[in-house]
BADOBA-672620 format. One record per residue (C-alpha): z negated, x negated, y; residue in three letters; residue number from 1. Coordinates in nm, 4 decimals. Last residue first. Layout:
REC       c3       c1       c2 type seq
REC        Z        X        Y  ALA NUM
...
//
This chain:
REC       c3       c1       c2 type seq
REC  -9.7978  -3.8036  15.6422  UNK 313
REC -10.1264  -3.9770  15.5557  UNK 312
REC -10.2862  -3.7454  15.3607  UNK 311
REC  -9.9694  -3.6943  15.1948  UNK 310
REC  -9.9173  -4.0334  15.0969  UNK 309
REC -10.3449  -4.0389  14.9589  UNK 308
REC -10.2736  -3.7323  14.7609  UNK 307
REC  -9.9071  -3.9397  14.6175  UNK 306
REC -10.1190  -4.2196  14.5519  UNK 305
REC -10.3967  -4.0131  14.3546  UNK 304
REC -10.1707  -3.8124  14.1139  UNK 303
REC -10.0325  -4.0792  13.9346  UNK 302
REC -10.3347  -4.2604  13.8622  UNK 301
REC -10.4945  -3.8998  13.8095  UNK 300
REC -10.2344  -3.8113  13.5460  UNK 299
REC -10.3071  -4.1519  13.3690  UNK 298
REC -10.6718  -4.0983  13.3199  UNK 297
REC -10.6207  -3.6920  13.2141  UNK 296
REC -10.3626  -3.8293  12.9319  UNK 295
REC -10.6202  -4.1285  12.8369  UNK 294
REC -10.9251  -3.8989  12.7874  UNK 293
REC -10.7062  -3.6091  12.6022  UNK 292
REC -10.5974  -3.9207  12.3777  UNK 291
REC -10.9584  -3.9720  12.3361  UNK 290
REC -11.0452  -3.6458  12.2664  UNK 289
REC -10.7683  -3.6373  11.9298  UNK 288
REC -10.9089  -3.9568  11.8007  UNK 287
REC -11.2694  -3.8325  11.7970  UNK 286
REC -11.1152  -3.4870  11.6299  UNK 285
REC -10.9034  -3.6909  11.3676  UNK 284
REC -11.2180  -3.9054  11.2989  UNK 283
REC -11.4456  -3.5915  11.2116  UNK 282
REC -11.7097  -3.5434  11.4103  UNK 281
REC -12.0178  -3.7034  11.3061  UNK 280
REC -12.0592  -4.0614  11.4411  UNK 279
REC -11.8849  -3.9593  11.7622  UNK 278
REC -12.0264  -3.6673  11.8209  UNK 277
REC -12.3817  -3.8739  11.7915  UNK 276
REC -12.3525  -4.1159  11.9830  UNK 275
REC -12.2450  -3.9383  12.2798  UNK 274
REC -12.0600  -4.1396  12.4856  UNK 273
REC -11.7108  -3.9792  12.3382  UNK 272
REC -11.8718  -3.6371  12.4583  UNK 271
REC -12.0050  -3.7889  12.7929  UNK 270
REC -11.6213  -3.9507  12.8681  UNK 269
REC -11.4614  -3.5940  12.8023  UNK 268
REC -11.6587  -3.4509  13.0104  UNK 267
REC -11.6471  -3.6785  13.2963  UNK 266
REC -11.2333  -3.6723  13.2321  UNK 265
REC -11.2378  -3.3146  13.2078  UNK 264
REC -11.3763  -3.2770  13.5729  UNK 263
REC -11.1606  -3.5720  13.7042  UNK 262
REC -10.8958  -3.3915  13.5537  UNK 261
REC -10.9945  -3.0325  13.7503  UNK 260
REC -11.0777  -3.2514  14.0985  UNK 259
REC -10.7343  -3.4062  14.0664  UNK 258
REC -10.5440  -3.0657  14.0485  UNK 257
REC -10.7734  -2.9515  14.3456  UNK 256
REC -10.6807  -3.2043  14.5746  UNK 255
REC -10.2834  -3.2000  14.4424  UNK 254
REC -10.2714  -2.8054  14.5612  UNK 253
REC -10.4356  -2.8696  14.8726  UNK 252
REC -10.1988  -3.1632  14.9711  UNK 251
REC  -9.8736  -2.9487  14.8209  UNK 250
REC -10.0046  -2.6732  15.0614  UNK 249
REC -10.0860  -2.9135  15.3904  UNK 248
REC  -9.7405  -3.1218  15.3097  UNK 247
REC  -9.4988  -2.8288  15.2681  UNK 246
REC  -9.2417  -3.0042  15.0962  UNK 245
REC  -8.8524  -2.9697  15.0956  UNK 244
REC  -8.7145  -3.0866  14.7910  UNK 243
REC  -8.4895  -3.3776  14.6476  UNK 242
REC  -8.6565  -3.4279  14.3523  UNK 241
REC  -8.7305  -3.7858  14.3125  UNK 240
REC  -8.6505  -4.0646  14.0602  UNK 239
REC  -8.7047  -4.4357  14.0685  UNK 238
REC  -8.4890  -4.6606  13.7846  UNK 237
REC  -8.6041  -4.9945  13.6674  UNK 236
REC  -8.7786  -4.8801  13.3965  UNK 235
REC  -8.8921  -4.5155  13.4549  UNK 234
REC  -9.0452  -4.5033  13.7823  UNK 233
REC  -9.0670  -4.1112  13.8849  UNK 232
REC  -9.1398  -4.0306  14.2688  UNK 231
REC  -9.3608  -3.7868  14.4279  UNK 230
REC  -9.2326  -3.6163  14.7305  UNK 229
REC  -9.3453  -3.7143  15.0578  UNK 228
REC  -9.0567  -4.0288  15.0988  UNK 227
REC  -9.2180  -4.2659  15.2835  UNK 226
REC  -9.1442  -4.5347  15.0165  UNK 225
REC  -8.8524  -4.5210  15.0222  UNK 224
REC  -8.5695  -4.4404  14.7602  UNK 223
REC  -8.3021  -4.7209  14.6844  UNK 222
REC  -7.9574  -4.7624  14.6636  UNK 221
REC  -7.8693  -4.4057  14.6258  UNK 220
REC  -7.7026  -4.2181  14.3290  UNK 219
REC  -7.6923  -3.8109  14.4076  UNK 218
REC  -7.7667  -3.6332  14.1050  UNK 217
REC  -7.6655  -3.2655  14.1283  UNK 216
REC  -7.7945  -2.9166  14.0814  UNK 215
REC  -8.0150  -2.9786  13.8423  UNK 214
REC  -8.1418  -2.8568  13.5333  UNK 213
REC  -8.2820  -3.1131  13.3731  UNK 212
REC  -8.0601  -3.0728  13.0925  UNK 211
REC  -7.7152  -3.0524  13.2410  UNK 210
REC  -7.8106  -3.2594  13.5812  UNK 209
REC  -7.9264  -3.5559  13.3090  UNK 208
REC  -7.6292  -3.5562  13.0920  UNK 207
REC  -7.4173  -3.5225  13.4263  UNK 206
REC  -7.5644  -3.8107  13.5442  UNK 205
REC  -7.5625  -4.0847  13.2803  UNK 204
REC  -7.2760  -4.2280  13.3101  UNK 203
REC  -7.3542  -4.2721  13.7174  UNK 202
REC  -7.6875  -4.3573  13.6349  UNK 201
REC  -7.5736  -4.6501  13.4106  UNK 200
REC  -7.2969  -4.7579  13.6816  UNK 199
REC  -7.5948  -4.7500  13.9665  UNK 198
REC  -7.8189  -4.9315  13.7514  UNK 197
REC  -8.1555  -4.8352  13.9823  UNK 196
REC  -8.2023  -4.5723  14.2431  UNK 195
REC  -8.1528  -4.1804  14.1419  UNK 194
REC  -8.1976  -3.8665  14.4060  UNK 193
REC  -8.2519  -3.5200  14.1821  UNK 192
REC  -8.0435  -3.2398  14.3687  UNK 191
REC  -8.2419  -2.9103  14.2587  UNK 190
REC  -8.1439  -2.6038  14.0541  UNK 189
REC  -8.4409  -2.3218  14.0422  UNK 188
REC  -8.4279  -2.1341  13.7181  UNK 187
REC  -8.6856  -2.4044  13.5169  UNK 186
REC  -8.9367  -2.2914  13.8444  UNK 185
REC  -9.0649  -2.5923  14.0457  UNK 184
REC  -9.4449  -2.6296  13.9731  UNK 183
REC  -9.4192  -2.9960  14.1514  UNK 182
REC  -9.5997  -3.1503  13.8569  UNK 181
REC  -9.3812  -2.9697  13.5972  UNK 180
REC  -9.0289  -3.0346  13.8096  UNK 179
REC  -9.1470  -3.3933  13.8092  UNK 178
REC  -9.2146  -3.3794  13.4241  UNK 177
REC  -8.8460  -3.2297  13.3568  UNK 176
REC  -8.7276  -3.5513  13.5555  UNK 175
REC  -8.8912  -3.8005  13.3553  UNK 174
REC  -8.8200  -3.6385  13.0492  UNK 173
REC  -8.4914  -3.6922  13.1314  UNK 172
REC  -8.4443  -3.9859  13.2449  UNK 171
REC  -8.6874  -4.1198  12.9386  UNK 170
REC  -8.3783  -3.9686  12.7210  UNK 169
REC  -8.1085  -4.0958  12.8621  UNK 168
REC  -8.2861  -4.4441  12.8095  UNK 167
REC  -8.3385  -4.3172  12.4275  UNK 166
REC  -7.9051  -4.2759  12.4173  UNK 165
REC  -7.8891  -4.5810  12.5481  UNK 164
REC  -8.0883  -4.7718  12.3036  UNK 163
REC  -7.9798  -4.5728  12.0007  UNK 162
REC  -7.6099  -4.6203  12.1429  UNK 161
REC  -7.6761  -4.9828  12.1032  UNK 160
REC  -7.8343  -4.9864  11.7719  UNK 159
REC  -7.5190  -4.8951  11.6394  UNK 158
REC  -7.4645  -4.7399  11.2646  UNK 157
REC  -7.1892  -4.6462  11.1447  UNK 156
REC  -7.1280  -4.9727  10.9486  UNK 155
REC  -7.4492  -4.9044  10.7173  UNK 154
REC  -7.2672  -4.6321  10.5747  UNK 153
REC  -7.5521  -4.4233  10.3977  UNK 152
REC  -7.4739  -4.1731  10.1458  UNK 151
REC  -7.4423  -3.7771  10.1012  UNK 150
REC  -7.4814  -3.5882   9.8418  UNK 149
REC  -7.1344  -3.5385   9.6781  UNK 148
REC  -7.0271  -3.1509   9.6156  UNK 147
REC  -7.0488  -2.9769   9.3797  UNK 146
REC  -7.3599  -2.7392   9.4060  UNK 145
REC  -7.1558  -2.7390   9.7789  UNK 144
REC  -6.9375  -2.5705   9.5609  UNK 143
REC  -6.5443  -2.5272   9.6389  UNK 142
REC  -6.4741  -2.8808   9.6005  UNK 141
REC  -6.2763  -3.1637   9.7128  UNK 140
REC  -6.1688  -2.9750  10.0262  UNK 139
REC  -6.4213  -3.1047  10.2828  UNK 138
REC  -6.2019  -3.0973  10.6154  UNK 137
REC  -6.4914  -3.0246  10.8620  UNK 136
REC  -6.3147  -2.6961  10.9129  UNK 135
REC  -6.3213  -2.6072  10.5424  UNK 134
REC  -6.6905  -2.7415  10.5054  UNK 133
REC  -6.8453  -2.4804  10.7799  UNK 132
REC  -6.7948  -2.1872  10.6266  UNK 131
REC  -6.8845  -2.1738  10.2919  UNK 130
REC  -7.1010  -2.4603  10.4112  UNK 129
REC  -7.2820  -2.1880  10.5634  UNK 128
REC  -7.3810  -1.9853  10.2748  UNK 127
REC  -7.3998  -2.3030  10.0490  UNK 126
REC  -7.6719  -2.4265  10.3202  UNK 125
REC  -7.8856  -2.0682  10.3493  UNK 124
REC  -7.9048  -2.0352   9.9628  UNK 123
REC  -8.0349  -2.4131   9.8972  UNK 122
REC  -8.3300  -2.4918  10.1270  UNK 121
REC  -8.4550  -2.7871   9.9902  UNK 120
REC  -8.2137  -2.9485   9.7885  UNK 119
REC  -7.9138  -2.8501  10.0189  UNK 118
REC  -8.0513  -3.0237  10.3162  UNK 117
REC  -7.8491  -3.3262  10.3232  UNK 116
REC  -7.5303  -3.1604  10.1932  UNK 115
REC  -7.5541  -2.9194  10.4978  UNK 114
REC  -7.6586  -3.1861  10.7116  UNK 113
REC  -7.3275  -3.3311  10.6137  UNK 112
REC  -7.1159  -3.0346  10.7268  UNK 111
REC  -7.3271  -3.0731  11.0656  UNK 110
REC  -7.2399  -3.3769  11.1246  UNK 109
REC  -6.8772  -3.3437  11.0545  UNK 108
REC  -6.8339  -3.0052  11.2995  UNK 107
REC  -7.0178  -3.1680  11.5439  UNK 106
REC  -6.8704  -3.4799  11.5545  UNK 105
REC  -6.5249  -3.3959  11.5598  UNK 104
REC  -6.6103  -3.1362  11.8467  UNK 103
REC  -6.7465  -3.3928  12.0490  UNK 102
REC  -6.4302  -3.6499  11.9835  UNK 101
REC  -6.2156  -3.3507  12.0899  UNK 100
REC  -6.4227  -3.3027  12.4000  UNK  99
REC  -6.3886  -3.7069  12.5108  UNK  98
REC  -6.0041  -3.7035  12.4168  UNK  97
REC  -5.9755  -3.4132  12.6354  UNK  96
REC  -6.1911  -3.5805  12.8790  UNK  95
REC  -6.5469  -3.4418  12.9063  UNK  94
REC  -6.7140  -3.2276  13.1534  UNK  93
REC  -6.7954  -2.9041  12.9647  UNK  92
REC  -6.7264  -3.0713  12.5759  UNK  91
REC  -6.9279  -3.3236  12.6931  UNK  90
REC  -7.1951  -3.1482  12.8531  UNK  89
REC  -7.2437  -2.8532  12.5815  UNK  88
REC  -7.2876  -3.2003  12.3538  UNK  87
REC  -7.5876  -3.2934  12.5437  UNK  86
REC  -7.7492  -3.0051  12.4114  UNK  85
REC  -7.6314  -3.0053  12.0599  UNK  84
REC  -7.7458  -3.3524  12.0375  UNK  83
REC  -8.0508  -3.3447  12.1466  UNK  82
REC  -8.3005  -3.0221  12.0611  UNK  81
REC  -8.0780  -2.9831  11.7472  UNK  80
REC  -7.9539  -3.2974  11.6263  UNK  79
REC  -8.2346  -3.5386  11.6770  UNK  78
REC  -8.5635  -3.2838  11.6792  UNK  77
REC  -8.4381  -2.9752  11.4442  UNK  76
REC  -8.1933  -3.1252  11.2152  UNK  75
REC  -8.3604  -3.4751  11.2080  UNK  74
REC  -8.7156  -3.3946  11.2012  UNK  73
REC  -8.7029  -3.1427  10.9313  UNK  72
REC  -8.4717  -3.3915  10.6793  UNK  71
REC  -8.7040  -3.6851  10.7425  UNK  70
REC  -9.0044  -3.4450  10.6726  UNK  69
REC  -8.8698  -3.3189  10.3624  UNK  68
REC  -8.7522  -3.5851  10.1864  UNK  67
REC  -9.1269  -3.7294  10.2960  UNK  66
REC  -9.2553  -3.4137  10.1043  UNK  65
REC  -9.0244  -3.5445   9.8371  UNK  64
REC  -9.1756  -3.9080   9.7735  UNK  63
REC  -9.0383  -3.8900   9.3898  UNK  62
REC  -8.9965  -4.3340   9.5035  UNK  61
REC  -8.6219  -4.3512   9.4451  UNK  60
REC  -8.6440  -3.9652   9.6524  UNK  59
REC  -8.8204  -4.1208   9.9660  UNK  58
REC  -8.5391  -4.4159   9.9482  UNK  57
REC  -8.2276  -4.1957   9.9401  UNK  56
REC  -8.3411  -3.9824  10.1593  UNK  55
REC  -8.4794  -4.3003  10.4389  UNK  54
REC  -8.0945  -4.4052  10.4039  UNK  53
REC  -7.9436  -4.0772  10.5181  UNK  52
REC  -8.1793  -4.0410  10.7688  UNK  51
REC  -8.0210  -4.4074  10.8644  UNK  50
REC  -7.7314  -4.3086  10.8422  UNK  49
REC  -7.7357  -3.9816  11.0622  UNK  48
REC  -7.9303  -4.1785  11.3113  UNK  47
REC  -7.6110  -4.3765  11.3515  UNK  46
REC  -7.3442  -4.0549  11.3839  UNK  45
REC  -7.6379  -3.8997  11.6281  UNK  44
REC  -7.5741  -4.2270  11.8540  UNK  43
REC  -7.2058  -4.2517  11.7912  UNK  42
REC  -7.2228  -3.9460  11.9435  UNK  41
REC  -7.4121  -3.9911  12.2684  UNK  40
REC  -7.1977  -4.2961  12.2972  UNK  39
REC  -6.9328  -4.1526  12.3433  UNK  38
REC  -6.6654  -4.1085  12.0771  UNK  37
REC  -6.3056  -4.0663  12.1778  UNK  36
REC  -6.0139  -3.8567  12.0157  UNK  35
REC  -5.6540  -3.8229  12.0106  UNK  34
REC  -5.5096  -4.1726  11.9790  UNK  33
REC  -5.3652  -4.3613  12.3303  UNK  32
REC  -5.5329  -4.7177  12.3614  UNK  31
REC  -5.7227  -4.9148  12.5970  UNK  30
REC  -5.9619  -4.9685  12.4097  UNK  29
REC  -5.9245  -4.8132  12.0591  UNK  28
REC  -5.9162  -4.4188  12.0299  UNK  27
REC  -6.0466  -4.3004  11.7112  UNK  26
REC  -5.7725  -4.2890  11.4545  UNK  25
REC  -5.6486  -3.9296  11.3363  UNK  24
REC  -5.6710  -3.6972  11.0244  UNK  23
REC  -5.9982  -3.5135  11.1647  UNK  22
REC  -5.8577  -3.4682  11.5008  UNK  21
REC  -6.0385  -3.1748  11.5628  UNK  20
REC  -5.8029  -2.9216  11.7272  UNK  19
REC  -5.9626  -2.6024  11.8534  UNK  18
REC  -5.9592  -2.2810  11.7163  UNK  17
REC  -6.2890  -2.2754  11.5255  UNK  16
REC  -6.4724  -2.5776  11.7001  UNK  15
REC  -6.6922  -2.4639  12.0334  UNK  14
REC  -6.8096  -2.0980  11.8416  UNK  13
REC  -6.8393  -2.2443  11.4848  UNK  12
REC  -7.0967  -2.5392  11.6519  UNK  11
REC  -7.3018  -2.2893  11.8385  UNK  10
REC  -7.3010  -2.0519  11.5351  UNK   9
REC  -7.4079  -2.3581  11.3269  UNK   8
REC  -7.6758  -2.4056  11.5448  UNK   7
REC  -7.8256  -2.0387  11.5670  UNK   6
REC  -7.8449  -2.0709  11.1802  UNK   5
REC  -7.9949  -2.3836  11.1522  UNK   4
REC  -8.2557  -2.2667  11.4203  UNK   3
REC  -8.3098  -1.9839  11.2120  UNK   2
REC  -8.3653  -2.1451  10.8931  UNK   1
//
């Protein structure tokens, strides 16, 4: 309830005041109207849908701890953690038809998550629907109790911005596990240095500088392979931090990190050799040690080129 709170405070603070464009076309190609929808929100317009959808169905079949789940995962993975986030950058960097298109979206998504969630938590959602439906335009009713649950439109939704929008997202991950492996501070701002689609990093940069905190993505045609500081391959795309290395303590530091792993790997391998664990420990706890196994494995392949670069340097 908290988070649903502190996000419809986000949303009231970037909308109340400002034109929407609720009564207005969506820009066409080329054209003049208002507003514009990137694809970051057609994306959370599409998984909207099909959330939507996956309702409907759990409660045909009286499934409603999957009502639940869908609901959960939604508001606080897809439209919290993401969209909110990468809607700061928009409405920061955005045209004016670009930040009015941002604000549409948030304000209408969230009066539908609203409706969405109503069944489960139902106090906290009329309380801010209150609020939030009279901005999003909703003046039907003056109930949420009232008002229409929502329904699928199988026309909103685009598989396209799914795609790009979960590309943006490997970026990004990518780039907050460098800072991890590097132990860079989250307050320290560094130029990240991008090779691949040039006009795909380009759109994506200021998505990726905004939540990986960085100072700036600079967009080069490639990144060598002398470079000392480790290097992300996501796809087609390299990454690297664009920081100044001290080879003997990073060398140190990446010895001992591989000696720990290939500590918990040998342990790890002897308990899942062991007969005996493995015939009596429960099958979520077998399962769960040999993820651990296969996290500490590919750590080390990563780990063990860029010891072997330094060594060399």
């Amino acid at each position: 309830c908290n988070k649903l709170w502190n996000a419809t405070r986000f949303v009231l603070m970037n909308v109340q005041g400002h034109a929407l464009g609720l009564d207005t076309p969506e820009a066409a190609c080329g054209g003049s109207a208002p507003f514009e929808l990137s694809f970051v929100d057609r994306w959370i317009i599409s998984r909207l849908q099909r959330v939507e959808q996956e309702v409907a169905d759990y409660f045909e079949d009286y499934r409603f701890d999957l009502v639940s789940k869908a609901i959960y995962e939604f508001i606080w993975d897809e439209y919290c953690d993401w969209y909110l986030e990468l809607a700061k950058v928009q409405i920061n960097t955005g045209t004016p038809a670009q930040q009015l298109g941002t604000r549409r979206t948030l304000i209408r998504v969230l009066e539908t998550i609203l409706r969405l969630a109503h069944p489960l938590v139902p106090f906290i959602t009329e309380e801010l629907w209150q609020t939030v439906a009279p901005l999003a335009g909703r003046k039907d009713t003056d109930s949420l109790c009232l008002a229409r649950y929502p329904q699928a439109v199988a026309e909103r939704i685009d598989a396209a911005s799914e795609a790009r929008v979960a590309e943006l997202k490997g970026l990004i991950y990518a780039c907050r596990n460098l800072r991890g492996e590097m132990n860079i501070s989250p307050a320290q701002r560094l130029p990240l240095v991008a090779a691949g689609d040039a006009a795909l990093l380009q759109q994506f940069s200021a998505y990726i500088a905004g939540l990986a905190k960085l100072s700036e993505v600079q967009v080069v045609a490639e990144i060598g392979s002398d470079e000392l500081a480790p290097v992300a391959i996501v796809g087609e795309t390299r990454l690297m931090l664009k920081v100044e290395i001290d080879v003997a303590a990073e060398r140190e530091r990446i010895a001992k990190e591989i000696a720990r792993l290939e500590n918990e790997v040998t342990k790890a391998q002897a308990k899942l050799g062991n007969e005996s664990f493995v015939a009596r420990a429960p099958a979520a706890v077998v399962a769960q040690e040999q993820e651990r196994l296969a996290n500490f494995s590919a750590t080390l392949e990563k780990l063990r080129p860029q010891l072997e670069k330094l060594q060399a340097a």
